[in-house]
C-alpha positions in Angstrom: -104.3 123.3 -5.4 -104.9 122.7 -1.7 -105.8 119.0 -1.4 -103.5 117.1 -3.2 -102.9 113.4 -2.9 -100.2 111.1 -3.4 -100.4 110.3 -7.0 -97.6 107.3 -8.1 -95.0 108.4 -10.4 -92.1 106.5 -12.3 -91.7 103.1 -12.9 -93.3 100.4 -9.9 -90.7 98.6 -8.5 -90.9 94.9 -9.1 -92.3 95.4 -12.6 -91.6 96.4 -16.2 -94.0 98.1 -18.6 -94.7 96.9 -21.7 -97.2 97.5 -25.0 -98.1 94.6 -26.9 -100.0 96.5 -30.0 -100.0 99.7 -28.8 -101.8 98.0 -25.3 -99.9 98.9 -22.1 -99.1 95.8 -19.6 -97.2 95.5 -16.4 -94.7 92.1 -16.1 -94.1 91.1 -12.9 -91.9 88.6 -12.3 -92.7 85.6 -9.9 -91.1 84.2 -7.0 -91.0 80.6 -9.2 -89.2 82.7 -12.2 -92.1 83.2 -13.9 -93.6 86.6 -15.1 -97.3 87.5 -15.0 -98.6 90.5 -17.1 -101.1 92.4 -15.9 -103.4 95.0 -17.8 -101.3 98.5 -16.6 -104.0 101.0 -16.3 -101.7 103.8 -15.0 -101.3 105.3 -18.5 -98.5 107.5 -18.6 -97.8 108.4 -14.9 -95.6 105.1 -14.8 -93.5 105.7 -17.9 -90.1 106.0 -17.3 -89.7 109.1 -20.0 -92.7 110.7 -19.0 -92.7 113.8 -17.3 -95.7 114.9 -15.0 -97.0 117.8 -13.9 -100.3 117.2 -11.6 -100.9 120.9 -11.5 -101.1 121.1 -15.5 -102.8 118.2 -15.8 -102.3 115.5 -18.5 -102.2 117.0 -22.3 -105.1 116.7 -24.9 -105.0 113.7 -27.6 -104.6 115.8 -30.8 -107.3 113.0 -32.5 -109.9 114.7 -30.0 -108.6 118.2 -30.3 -108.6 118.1 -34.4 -112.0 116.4 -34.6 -113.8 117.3 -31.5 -115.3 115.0 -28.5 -118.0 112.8 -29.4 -120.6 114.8 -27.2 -119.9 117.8 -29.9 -120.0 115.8 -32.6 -123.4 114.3 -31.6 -124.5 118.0 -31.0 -123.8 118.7 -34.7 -125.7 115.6 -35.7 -123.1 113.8 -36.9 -123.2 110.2 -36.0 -120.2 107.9 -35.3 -119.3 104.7 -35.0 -119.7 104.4 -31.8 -122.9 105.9 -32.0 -124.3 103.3 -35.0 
């Protein structure tokens, strides 16, 4: 891979992530001694545990892997609840 770009890694200084029901969030702490917290769409990139590997790419939820995307599924006919 040629062209790649700086992707953000590890945790973001100035902030913490947490999950409040399973829903990631960013608290940032203001200058008053407050905290803000802020939807965290970085997914796993930020998490301190999580090890990256941009070439490899990110792996496969197993929920999509044992019952196939919803484009196949609609293929087969079946329809979901997102579908309904």
């Amino acid at each position: 891979m040629s062209d790649v770009v700086d992707v953000t890694t590890g945790p973001i200084r100035g902030s913490t992530k947490l999950y409040r029901n399973g829903v990631p969030f960013r608290r940032v702490r203001l200058t008053n001694g407050e905290h803000l917290d802020l939807y965290d769409t970085s997914g796993p990139y930020t998490h301190g545990d999580a090890v990256i590997d941009l070439e490899a790419g990110l792996p496969r939820r197993t929920i999509t892997r044992d019952r196939g995307t919803q484009l196949q599924r609609a293929r087969a006919g079946e329809i979901t609840a997102e579908m309904a």
